[in-house]
C-alpha positions as CSV (number, residue, x, y, z in Angstrom):
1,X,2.6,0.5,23.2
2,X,2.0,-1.1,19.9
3,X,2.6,0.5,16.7
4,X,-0.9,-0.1,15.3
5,X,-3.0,1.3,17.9
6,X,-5.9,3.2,18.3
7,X,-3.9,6.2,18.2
8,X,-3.1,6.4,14.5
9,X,-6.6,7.6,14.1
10,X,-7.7,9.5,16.6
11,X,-7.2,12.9,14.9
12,X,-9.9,12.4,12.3
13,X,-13.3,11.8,14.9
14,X,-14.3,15.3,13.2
15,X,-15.3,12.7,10.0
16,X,-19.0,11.8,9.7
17,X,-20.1,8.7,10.9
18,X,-20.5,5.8,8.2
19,X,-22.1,2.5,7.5
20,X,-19.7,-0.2,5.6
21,X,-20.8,-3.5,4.2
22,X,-20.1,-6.5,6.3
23,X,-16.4,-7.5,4.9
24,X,-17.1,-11.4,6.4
25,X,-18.6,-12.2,3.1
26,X,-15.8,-11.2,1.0
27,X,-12.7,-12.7,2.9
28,X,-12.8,-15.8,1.2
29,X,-11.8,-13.6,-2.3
30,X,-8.5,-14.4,-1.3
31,X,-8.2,-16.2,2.2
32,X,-8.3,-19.8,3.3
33,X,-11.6,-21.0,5.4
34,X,-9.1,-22.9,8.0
35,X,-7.5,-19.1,8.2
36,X,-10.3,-17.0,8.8
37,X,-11.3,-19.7,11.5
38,X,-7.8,-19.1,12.9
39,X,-8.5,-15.3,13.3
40,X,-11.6,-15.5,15.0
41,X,-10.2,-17.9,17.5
42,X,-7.2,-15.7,18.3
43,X,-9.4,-12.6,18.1
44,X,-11.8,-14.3,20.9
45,X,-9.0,-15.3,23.3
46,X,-6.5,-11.8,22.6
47,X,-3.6,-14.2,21.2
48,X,-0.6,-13.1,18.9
49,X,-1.3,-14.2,15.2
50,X,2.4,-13.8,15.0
51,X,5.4,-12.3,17.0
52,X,4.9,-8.7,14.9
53,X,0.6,-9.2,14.8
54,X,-1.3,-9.2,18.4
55,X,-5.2,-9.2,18.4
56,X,-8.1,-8.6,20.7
57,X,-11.8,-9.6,21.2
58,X,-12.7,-6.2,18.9
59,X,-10.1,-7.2,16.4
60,X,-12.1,-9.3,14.1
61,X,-15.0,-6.5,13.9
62,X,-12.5,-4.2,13.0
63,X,-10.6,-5.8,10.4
64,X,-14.0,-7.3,8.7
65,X,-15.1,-3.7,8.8
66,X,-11.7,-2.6,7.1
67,X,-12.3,-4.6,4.3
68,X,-16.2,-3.6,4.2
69,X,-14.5,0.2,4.3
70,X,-12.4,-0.6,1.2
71,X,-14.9,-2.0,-1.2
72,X,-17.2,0.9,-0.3
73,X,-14.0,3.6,-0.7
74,X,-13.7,1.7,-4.1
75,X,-17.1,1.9,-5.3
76,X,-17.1,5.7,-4.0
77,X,-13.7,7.0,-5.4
78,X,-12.8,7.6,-1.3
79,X,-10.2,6.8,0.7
80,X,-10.8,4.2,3.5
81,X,-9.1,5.4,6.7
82,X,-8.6,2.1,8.7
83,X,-7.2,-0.3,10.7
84,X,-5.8,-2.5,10.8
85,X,-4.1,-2.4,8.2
86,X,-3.6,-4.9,5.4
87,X,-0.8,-5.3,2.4
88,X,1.6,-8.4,4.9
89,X,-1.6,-10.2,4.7
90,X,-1.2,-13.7,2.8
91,X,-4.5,-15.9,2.2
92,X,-3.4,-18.4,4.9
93,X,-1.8,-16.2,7.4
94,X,-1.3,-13.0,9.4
95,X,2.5,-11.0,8.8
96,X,3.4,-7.0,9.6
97,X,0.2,-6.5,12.2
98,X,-2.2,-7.3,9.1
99,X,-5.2,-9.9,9.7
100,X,-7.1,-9.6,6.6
101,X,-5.4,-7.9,2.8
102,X,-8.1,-5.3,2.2
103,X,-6.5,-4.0,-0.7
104,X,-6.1,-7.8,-2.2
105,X,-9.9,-8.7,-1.8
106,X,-10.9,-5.7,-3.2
107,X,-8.9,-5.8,-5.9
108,X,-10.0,-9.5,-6.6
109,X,-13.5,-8.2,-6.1
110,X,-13.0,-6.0,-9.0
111,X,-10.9,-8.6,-10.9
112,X,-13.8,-11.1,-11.0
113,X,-15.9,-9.0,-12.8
114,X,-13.3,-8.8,-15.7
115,X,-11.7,-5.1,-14.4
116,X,-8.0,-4.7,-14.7
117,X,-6.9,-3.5,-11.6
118,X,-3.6,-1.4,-11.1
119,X,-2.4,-1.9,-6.8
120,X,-0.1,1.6,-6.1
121,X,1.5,0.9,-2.9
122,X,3.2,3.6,-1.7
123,X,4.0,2.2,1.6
124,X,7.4,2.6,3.1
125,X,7.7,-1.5,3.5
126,X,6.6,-4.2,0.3
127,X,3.2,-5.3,0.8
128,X,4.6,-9.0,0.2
129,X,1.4,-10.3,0.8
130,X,-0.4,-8.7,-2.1
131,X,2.7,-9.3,-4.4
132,X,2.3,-12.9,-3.5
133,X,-1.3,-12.9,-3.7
134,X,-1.0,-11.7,-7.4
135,X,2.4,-12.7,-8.7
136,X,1.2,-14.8,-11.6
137,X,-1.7,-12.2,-12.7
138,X,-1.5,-10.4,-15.8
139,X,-5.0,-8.6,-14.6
140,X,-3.8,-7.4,-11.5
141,X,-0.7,-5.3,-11.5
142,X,1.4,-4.8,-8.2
143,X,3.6,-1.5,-8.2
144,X,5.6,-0.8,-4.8
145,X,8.4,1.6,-4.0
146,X,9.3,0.4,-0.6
147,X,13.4,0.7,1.3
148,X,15.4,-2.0,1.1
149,X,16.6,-4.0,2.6
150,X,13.9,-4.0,5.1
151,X,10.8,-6.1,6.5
152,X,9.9,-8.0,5.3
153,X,13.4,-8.6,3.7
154,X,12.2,-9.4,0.2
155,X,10.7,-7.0,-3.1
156,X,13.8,-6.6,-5.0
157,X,14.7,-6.4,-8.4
158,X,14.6,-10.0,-9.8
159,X,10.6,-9.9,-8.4
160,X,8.6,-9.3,-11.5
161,X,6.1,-11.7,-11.6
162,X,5.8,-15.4,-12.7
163,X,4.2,-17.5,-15.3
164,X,1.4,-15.1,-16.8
165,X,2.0,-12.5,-14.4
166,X,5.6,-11.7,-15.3
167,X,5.8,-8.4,-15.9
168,X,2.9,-7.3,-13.9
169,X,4.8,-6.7,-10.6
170,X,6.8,-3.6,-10.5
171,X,9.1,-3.2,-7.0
172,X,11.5,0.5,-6.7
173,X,13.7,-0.8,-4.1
174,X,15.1,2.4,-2.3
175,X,18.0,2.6,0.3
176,X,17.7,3.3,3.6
177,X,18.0,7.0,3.6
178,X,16.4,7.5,0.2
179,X,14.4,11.1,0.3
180,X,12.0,13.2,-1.9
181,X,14.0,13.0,-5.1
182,X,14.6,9.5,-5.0
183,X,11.2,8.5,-3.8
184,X,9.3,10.6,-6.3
185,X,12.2,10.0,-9.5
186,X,11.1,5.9,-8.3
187,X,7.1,6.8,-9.0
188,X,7.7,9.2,-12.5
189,X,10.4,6.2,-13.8
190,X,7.7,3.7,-13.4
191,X,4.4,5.6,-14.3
192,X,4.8,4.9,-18.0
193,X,4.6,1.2,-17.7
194,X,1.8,1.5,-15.0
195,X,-0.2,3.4,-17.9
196,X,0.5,1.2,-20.4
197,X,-1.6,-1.6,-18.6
198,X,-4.1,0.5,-18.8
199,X,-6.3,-0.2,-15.7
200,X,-9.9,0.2,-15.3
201,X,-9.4,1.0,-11.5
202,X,-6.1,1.6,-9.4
203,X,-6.1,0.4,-5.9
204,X,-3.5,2.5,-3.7
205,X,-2.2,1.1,-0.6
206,X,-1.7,4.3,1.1
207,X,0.7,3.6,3.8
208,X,3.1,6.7,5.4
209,X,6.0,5.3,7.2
210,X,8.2,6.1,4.7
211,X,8.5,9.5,6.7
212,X,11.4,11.0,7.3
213,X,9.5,11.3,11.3
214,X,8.1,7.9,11.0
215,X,9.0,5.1,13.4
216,X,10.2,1.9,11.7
217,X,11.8,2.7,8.5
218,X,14.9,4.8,7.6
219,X,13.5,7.1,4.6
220,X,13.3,10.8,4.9
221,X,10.5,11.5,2.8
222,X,8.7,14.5,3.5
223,X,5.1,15.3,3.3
224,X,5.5,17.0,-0.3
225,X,5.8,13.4,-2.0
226,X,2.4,12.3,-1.1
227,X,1.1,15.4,-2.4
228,X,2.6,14.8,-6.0
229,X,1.6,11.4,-6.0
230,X,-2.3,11.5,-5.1
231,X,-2.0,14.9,-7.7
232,X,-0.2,12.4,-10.4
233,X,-2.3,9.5,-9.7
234,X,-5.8,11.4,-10.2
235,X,-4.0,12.7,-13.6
236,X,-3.0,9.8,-15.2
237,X,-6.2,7.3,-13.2
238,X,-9.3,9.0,-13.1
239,X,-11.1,5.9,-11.3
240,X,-9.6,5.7,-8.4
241,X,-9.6,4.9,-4.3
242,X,-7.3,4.2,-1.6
243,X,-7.0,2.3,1.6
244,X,-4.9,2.8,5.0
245,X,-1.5,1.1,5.4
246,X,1.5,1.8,7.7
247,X,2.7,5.4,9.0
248,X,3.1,5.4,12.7
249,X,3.6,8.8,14.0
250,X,0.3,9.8,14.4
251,X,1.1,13.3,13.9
252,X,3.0,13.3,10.8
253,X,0.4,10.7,9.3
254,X,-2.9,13.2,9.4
255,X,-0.7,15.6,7.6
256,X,0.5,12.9,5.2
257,X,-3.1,11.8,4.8
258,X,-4.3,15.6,4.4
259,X,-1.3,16.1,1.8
260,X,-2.4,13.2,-0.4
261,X,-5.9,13.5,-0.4
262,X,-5.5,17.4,-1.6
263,X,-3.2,16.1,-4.3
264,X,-6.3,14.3,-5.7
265,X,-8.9,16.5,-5.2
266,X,-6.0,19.0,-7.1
267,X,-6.6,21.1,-3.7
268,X,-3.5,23.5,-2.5
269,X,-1.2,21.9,-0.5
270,X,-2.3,22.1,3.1
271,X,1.0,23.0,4.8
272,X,4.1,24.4,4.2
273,X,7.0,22.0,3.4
274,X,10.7,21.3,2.6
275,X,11.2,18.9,0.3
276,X,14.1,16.9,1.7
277,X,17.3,15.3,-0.7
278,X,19.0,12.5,-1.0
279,X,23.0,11.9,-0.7
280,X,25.5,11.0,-3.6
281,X,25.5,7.3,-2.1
282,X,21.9,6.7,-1.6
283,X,21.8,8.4,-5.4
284,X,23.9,5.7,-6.8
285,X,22.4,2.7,-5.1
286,X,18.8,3.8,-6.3
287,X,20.3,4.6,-9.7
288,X,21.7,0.6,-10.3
289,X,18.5,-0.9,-9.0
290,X,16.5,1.0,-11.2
291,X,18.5,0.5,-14.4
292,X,17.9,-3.3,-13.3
293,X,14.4,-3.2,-12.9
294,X,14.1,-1.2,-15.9
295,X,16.3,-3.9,-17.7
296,X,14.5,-7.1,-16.5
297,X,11.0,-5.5,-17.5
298,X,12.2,-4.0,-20.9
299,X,10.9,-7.4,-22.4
300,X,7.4,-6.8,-21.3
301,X,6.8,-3.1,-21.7
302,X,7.7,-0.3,-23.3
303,X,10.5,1.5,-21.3
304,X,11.4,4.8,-22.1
């Protein structure tokens, strides 16, 4: 079966049924006419987008309902639980099983109406399709901790932005095998330059696969993290939303979603969990790609 399947979401039915905005309107925020035309076509006829990104007749629906679900988790201070997902997404093609980059036209949504807009992806893979989207943006910042090396083989430490947007991307590179400490020493060593944008609203791509159950990736990042983060985002952001990205064991990623999403409502923790450690070897790796990341944006911000 296919990693992004129905599946994923079937443990939340018990959620009240919604009504979303029509997301068609907004695509063209950020994608190409030809592309959209593309999607329907391949969504109409069940083709592959590409090798990683297969579609069906529903698949347009749902992704044009995923990016309605975002802009109204935005305008509510919610979290949008769907799919398919959407941080691979470029404006003029499909990557990572992602048709459409909810998290990108929302944030553009918000941009053109002169908000500075802080993206938090948390995702266990770059979203190279938002950092593209907005690599030469000073009012959109991009911040992902993501392993590498790892798909999509890129969002290392020379990435930080181009012509008025340098500076404005922030990517933690982590080694495979990277755990709690390193993934949450990653989001406290680059918190102080996300506050010093000061954003009016922080977009976070919410993915889960950094896992130490998940699938695709090899972190072992335990529940726990996602707790602190949604608790350490609400503290530091009070606007604030999030959208669905990866996370692919459908088990762990309800209780991933549950853990986050009681870190913001600064809720108990929902279940009981061992925070999981790092070895000497992944330590060091982290340690030099930090120090470098810290070095090439030291001109930009104030680093600590």
């Amino acid at each position: 079966m296919h990693p992004e399947n129905p599946k994923r979401l079937e443990n939340f039915t018990h959620l009240p049924n919604e009504t979303f905005p029509d997301g068609t309107p907004f695509l063209s925020l950020i994608h190409t006419s030809e592309y959209i035309q593309k999607v329907k076509e391949s969504c109409t006829s069940g083709t592959y987008l590409d090798q990683d990104t297969k579609t069906s007749p529903g698949s347009f629906q749902a992704a044009t309902q995923a990016v309605g679900a975002t802009l109204k988790a935005a305008e509510n201070g919610d979290f949008a639980l769907v799919r398919p997902p959407g941080h691979h997404a470029y404006p003029d093609r499909a990557s990572g099983f992602c048709l459409f980059n909810n998290v990108a036209i929302t944030a553009e949504y918000y941009r053109r109406q002169g908000k500075k807009v802080l993206i938090m992806d948390f995702d266990g893979h770059l979203g190279d399709g938002t950092e593209a989207i907005f690599y030469d943006s000073n009012e959109v910042m991009y911040w992902s901790i993501h392993q590498y090396p790892a798909f999509p083989g890129h969002g290392f430490i020379d990435e930080i932005g181009d012509g008025d947007g340098k500076g404005f991307t922030l990517n933690s590179p982590l080694p495979p095998g990277s755990a709690d400490d390193i993934f949450w020493d990653a989001f406290e060593s680059l918190l102080p330059i996300a506050r010093q944008f000061e954003p009016d609203i922080v977009a976070v791509s919410a993915g889960f696969d950094a896992h130490q159950y998940d699938l695709l990736l090899d972190l072992k990042v335990s529940n726990k993290v996602y707790y602190k983060i949604g608790k350490a985002l609400i503290a530091n952001f009070p606007r604030l939303f999030a959208t669905l990205e990866g996370g692919y064991n459908v088990n762990v990623l309800e209780q991933g979603i549950h853990c986050f999403m009681a870190g913001v409502n600064n809720q108990p923790i929902p279940y009981e969990i061992t925070e999981t450690c790092s070895g000497l070897r992944e330590w060091e790796t982290y340690e030099i790609n930090l120090n470098a990341v810290l070095g090439k944006l030291q001109p930009y911000w104030s680093i600590r």
